[in-house]
N, C-alpha and C positions, 0 to 999 in steps of 0.2 A: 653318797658319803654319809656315817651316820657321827654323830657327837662321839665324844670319849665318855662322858656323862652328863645326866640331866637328873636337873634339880627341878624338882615339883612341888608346888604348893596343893595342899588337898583342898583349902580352901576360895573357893574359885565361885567368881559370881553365876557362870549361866554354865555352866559343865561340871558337873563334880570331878575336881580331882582322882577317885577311888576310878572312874569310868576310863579318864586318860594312862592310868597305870594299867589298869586291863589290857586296853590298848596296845600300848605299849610291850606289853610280856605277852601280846597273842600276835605281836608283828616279829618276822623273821628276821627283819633287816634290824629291830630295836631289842628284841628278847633281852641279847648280853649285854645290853649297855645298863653300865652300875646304875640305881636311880637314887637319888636322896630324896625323901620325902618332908612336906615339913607342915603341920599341923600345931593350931594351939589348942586341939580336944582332945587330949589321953586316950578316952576309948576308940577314939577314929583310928589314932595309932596304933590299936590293938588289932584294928580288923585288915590293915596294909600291911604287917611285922611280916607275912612273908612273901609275900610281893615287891616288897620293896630292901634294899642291897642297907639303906640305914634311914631311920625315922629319927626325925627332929622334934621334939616339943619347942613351940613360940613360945618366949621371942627367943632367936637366935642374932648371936650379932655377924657382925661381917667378917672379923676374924676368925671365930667357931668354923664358920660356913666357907672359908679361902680355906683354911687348914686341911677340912674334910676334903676338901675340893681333890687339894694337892696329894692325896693320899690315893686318889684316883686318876692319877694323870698318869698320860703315858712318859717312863722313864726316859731317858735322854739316851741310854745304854742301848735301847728298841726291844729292853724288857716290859709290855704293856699289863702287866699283870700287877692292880693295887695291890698293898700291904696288908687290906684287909679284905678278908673272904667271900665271896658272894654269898649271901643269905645272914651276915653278922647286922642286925643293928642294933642302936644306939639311944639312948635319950640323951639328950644335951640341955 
């Protein structure tokens, strides 16, 4: 089973986040799943922008980060396709 989405922080004590997005877009089972990224270094967001479905600049609050959330949930209808487009991100 994989998530509907995953939220990643780029900055990460003993793994860089940039390594687990790789990752992540070079597994089969993970490629489609939307990922938000979330970073408080502007350039670091420059070098994930297309790797990642939407990039966050820190801080984010809790509600920013639900809202985007729900925008990627699967519908109730068993239409699973977010509102926003794969490859769209964002600064918040």
């Amino acid at each position: 089973e994989v998530p509907n989405l995953i939220i990643l922080d780029l900055n990460l004590p003993r793994l860089p986040g940039t390594e687990i997005l790789s990752y992540i877009r070079g597994d089969s089972r993970l490629k489609d799943v939307p990922v938000i990224v979330a970073t408080a270094f502007p350039r670091l967001a420059e070098t994930v922008r297309s790797e990642a479905d939407w990039v966050l600049i820190k801080p984010v609050n809790f509600g920013q980060l639900r809202t985007l959330a729900e925008r990627f949930s699967p519908d109730t209808s068993g239409d699973e396709t977010p509102e926003a487009e794969a490859g769209d991100s964002e600064d918040e």
